[in-house]
N, C-alpha and C positions, 0 to 999 in steps of 0.2 A: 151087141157090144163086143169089141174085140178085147184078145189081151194080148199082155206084153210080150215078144218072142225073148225067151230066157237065151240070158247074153251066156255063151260058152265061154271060160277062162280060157287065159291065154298064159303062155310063159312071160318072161320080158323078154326074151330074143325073140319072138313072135310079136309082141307087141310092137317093138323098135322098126321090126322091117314093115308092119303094115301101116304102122302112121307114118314112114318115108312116104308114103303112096297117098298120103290123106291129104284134101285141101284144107281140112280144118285141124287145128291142135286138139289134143284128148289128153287130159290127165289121165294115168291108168295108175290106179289103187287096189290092191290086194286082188289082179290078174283081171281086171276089167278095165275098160276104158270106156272115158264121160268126156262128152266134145264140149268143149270149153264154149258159152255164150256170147253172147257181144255185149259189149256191157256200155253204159250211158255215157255221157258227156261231162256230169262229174267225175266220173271211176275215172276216167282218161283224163282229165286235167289233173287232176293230183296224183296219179300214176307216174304222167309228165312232170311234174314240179319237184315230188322225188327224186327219180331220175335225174335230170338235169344237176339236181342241189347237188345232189349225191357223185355225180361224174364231175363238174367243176371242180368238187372237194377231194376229190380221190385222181386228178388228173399231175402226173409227175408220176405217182407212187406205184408199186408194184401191184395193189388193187383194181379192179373193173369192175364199175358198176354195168349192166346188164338188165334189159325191161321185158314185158313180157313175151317173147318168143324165146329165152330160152331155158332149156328142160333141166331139172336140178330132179337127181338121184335119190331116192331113201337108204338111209344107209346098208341095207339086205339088198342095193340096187333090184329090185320085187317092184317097185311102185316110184313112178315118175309125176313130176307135178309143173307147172310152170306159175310160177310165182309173179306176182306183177312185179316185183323189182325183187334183183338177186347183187350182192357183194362179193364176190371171191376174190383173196389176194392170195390163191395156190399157185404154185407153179405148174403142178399137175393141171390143173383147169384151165390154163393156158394155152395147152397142148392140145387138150378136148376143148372140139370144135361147138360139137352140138349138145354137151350133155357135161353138166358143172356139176361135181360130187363132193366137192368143200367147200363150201359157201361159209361165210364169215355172219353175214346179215340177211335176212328176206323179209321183205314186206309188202304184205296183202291189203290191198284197200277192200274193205267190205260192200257186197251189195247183198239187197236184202234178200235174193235168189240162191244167195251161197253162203250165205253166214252162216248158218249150220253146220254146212260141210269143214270150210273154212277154219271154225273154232273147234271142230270137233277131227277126223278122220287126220287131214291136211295138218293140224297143227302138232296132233300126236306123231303122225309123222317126221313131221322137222324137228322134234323134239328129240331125238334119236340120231342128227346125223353130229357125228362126233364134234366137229370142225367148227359148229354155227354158235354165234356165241350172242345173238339178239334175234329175236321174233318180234316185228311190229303189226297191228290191228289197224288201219286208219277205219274210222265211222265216219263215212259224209253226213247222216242226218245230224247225228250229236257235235262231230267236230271236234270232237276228241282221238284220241290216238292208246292204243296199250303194246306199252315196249316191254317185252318179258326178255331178261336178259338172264343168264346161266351164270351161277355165282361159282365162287374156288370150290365148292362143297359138289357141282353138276346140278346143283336144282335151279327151277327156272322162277326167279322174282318176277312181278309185275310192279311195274310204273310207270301208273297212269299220269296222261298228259290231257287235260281237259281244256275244252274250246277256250280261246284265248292265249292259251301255252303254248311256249316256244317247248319243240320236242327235238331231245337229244338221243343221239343215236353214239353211246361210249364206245360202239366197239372198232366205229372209223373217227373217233372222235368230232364230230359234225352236229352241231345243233341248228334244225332247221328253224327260220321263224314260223311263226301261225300263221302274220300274213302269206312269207312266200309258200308255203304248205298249201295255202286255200288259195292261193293267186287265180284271179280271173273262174271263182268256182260259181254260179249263180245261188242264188239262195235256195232252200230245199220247196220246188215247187208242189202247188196241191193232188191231190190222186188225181182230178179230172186234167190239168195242168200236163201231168205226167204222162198222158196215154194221148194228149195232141198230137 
């Protein structure tokens, strides 16, 4: 049985120039980097339906929404992440091309390969950059959503959006419906179903 070759840390300017060189994206967290998976055909349609919602509704305005190729900073710029959908209405982030460090909104559609990570390392992260003023969860099995939004005080509320609910996103003012949220999502197929 082999083991695993221990990952050597890296800086972030070490990092930044060796994923230029990479075919695949890598989130890197606390001087490591994790090559981002491919993820199913639900994660991508409602990734997409976000997206979409979100750029029609932010189209005029000094906002851009943004899907997931590009890289959002932790605030110690230390650890890099790519979010499946990102918000920024900076002016600074307009100027940076490849790498958004005020983001306004991000949301992560869940798979069950990364929800851990997700709810755990990733979200403690985002919770720290000054700027971001909503965290969303999307669930494809349950089909629910949790919008954790930063109140006047800096702490982060939950509210949950459960299947059927239209989910609102206050800090672009934008309430998606359920339908267009789930548009063209198939219904959650069986284990055997899923590995066809």
């Amino acid at each position: 049985m082999g083991y695993a070759a221990r990952q050597a840390v890296m800086t972030a300017e070490e990092f930044l120039a060796w994923e230029a060189a990479q075919t695949e994206r890598h989130d890197f967290v606390d001087g490591v980097p994790y090559a981002m998976a491919g993820a199913e055909d639900r994660h991508v349609t409602v990734t997409g339906n976000v997206y979409m919602a979100l750029r029609q509704h932010l189209s005029g305005t000094p906002c851009r929404a943004l899907n997931t190729d590009m890289k959002v900073a932790s605030a110690d710029e230390r650890s890099f992440f790519y979010p499946d959908v990102v918000v920024t209405c900076s002016a600074a982030d307009r100027q940076s091309r490849l790498i958004k460090r005020e983001p306004t909104l991000i949301v992560e559609v869940l798979s069950p390969s990364t929800v851990a990570y997700d709810l755990g390392a990733k979200f403690a992260h985002y919770r720290q950059i000054p700027t971001l003023r909503e965290i969303a969860f999307i669930d494809l099995d349950e089909r629910s959503t949790s919008v954790y939004r930063k109140n006047a005080d800096g702490l982060w509320v939950l509210y949950p959006f459960e299947a059927g609910a239209n989910v609102q996103f206050a800090s672009v003012d934008l309430t998606i419906t359920f339908a267009a949220l789930f548009a063209d999502v198939d219904e959650t197929a069986s284990p055997a179903q899923a590995h066809a």
